[in-house]
Backbone as a chain_set.jsonl record, in Angstrom:
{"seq": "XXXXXXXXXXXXXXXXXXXXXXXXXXXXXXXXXXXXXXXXXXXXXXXXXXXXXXXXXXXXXXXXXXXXXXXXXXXX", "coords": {"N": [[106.217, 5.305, -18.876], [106.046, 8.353, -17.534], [105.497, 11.57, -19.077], [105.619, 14.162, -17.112], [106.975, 13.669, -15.02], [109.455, 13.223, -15.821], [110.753, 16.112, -15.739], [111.684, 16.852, -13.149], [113.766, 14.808, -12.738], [117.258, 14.081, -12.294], [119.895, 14.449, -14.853], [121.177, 12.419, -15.754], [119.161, 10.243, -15.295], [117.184, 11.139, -17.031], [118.27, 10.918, -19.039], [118.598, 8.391, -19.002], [115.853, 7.511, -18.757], [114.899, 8.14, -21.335], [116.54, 6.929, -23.265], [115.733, 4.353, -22.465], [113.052, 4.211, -23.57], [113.578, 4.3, -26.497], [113.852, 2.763, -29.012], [116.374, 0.667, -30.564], [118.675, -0.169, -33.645], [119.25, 3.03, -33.848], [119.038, 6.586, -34.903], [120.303, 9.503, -34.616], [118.714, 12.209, -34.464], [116.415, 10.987, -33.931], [116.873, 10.389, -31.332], [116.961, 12.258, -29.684], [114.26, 13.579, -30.983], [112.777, 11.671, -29.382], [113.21, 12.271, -26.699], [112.524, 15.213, -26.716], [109.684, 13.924, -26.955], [109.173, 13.004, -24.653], [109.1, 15.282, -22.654], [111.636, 15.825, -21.736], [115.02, 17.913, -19.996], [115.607, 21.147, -21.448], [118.563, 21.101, -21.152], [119.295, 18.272, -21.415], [117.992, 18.035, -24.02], [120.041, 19.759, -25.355], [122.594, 18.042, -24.795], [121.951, 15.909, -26.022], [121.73, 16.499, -28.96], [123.609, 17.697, -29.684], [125.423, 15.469, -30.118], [127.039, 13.296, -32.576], [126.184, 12.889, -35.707], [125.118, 10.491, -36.558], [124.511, 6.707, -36.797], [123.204, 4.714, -33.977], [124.059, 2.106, -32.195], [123.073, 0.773, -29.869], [122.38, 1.241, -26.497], [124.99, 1.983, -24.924], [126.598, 2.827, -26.864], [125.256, 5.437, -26.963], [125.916, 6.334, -24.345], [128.267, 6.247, -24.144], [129.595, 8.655, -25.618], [127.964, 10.406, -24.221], [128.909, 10.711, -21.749], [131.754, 10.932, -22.735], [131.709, 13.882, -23.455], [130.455, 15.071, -21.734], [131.291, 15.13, -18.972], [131.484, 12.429, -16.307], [130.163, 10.536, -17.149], [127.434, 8.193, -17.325], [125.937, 6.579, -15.399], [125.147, 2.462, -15.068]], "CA": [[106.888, 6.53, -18.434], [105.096, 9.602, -17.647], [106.54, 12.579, -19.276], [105.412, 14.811, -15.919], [108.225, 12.863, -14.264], [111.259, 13.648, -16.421], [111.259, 17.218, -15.502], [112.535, 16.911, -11.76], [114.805, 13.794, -12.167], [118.568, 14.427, -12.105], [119.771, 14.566, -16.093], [121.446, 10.987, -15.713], [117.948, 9.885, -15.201], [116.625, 11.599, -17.974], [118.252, 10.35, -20.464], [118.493, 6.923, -18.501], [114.282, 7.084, -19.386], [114.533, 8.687, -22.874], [117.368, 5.889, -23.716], [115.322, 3.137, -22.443], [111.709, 4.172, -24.831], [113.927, 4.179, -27.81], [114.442, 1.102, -30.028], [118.076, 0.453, -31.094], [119.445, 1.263, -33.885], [118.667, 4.2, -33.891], [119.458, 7.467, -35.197], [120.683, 11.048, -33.223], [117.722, 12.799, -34.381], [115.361, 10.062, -33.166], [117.162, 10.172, -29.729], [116.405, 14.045, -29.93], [112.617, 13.477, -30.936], [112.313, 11.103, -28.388], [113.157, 13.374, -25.329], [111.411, 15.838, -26.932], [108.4, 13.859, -26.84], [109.16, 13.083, -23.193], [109.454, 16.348, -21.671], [113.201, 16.024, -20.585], [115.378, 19.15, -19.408], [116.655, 21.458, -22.768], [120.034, 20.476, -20.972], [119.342, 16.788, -21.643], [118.183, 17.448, -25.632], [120.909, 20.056, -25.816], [123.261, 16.971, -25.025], [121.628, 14.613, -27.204], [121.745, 17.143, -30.217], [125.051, 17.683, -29.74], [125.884, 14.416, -30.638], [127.676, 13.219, -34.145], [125.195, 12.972, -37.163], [125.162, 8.574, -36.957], [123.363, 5.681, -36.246], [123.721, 4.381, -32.6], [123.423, 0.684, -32.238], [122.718, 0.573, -28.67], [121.939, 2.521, -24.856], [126.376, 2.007, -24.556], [127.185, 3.61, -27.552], [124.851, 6.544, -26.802], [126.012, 7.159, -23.388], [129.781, 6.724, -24.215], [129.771, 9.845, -26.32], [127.794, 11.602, -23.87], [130.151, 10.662, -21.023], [133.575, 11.209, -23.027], [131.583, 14.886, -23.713], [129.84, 15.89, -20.199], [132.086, 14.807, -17.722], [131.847, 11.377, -15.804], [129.555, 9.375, -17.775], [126.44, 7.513, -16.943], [125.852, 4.703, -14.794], [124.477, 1.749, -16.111]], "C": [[105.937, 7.695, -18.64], [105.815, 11.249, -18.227], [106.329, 13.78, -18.063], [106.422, 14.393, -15.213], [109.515, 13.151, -14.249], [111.673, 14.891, -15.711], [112.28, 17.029, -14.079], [113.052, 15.606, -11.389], [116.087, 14.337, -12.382], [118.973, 13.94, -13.789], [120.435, 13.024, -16.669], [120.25, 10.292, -16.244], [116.919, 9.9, -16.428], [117.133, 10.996, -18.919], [118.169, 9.048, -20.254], [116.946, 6.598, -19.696], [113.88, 7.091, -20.812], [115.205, 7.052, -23.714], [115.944, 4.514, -24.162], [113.663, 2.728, -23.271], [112.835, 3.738, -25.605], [114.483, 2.803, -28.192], [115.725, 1.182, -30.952], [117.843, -0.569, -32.178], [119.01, 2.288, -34.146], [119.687, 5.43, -34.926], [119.657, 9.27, -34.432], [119.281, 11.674, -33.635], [116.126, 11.73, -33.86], [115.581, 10.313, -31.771], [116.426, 11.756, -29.443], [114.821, 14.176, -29.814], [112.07, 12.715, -29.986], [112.26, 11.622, -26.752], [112.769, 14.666, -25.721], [109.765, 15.408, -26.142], [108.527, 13.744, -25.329], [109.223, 13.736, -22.369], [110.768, 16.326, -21.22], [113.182, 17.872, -21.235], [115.945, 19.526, -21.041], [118.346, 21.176, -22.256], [120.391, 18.811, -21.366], [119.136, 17.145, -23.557], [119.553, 18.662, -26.111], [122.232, 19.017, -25.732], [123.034, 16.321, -26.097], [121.535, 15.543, -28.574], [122.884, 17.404, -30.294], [126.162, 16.291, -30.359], [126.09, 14.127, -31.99], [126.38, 12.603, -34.709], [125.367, 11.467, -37.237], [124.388, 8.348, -36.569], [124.05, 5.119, -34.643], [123.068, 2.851, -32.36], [122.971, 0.238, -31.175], [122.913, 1.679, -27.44], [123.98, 3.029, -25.046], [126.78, 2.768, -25.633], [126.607, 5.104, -27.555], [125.66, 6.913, -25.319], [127.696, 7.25, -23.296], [130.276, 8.011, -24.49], [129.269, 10.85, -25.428], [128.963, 11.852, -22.681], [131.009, 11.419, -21.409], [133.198, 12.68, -23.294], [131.015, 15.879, -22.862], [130.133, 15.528, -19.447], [131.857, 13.009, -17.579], [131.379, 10.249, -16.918], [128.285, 8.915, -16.827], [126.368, 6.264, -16.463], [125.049, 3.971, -14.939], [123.43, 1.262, -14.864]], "O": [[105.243, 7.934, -19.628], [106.64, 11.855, -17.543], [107.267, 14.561, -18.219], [106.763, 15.365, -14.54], [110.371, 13.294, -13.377], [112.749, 14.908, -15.114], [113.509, 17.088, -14.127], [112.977, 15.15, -10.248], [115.919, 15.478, -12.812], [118.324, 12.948, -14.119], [120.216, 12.586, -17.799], [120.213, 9.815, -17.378], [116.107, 9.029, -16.745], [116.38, 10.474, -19.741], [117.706, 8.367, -21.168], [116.835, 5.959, -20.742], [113.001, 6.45, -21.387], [114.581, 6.306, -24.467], [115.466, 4.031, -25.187], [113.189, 1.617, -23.511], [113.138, 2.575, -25.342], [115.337, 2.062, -27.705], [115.811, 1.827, -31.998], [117.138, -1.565, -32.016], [118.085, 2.267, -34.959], [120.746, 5.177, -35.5], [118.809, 9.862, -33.765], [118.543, 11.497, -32.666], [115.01, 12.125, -33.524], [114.621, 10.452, -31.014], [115.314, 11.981, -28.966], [114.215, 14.7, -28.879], [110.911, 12.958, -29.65], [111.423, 11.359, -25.888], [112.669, 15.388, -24.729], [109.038, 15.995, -25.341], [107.837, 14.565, -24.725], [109.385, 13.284, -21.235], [110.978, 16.916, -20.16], [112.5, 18.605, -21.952], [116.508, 18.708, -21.768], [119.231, 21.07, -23.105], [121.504, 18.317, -21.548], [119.932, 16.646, -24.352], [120.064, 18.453, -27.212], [123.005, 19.162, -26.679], [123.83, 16.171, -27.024], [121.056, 14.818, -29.445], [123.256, 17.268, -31.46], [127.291, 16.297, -30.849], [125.309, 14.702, -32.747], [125.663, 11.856, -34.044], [125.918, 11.179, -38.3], [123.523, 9.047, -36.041], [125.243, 5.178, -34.345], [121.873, 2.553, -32.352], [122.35, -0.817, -31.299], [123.512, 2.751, -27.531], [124.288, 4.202, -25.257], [127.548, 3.642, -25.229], [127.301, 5.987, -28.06], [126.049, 8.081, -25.322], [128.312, 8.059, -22.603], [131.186, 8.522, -23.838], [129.727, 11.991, -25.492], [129.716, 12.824, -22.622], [131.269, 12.466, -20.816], [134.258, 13.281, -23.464], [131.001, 17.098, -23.034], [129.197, 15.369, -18.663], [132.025, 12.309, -18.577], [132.068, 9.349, -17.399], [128.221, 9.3, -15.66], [126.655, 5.178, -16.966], [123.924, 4.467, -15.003], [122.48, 0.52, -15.109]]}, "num_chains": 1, "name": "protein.A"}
């Protein structure tokens, strides 16, 4: 993944790419540092910082929370 890329995908996308670097389980501030390092949109790490202070055992339990908290949800 090129982080030049992230910027002008659609924010689905973005975290789709950020998701799929990170190694599960994880932790919210890892998910955070990890789209950091990737260049995503501050609308994508203001999502992912928004998220509850846990561990996340997998891509489904991260994108449930963002779903049930930014409308539709993410398609797998």
């Amino acid at each position: 993944m090129t982080a030049s890329a992230i910027p002008g995908e659609s924010i689905d996308l973005q975290i789709a790419d950020v998701l799929r670097e990170v190694s599960f389980p994880t932790y919210k501030d890892a998910l955070v540092d990890a789209a950091r390092e990737a260049g995503a949109s501050n609308e994508v790490l203001s999502m992912l910082d928004g998220l509850p202070e846990q561990d996340y055992a997998d891509v489904t339990s991260v994108t449930r929370l963002i779903g049930g908290n930014y409308g539709p949800g993410l398609g797998a």
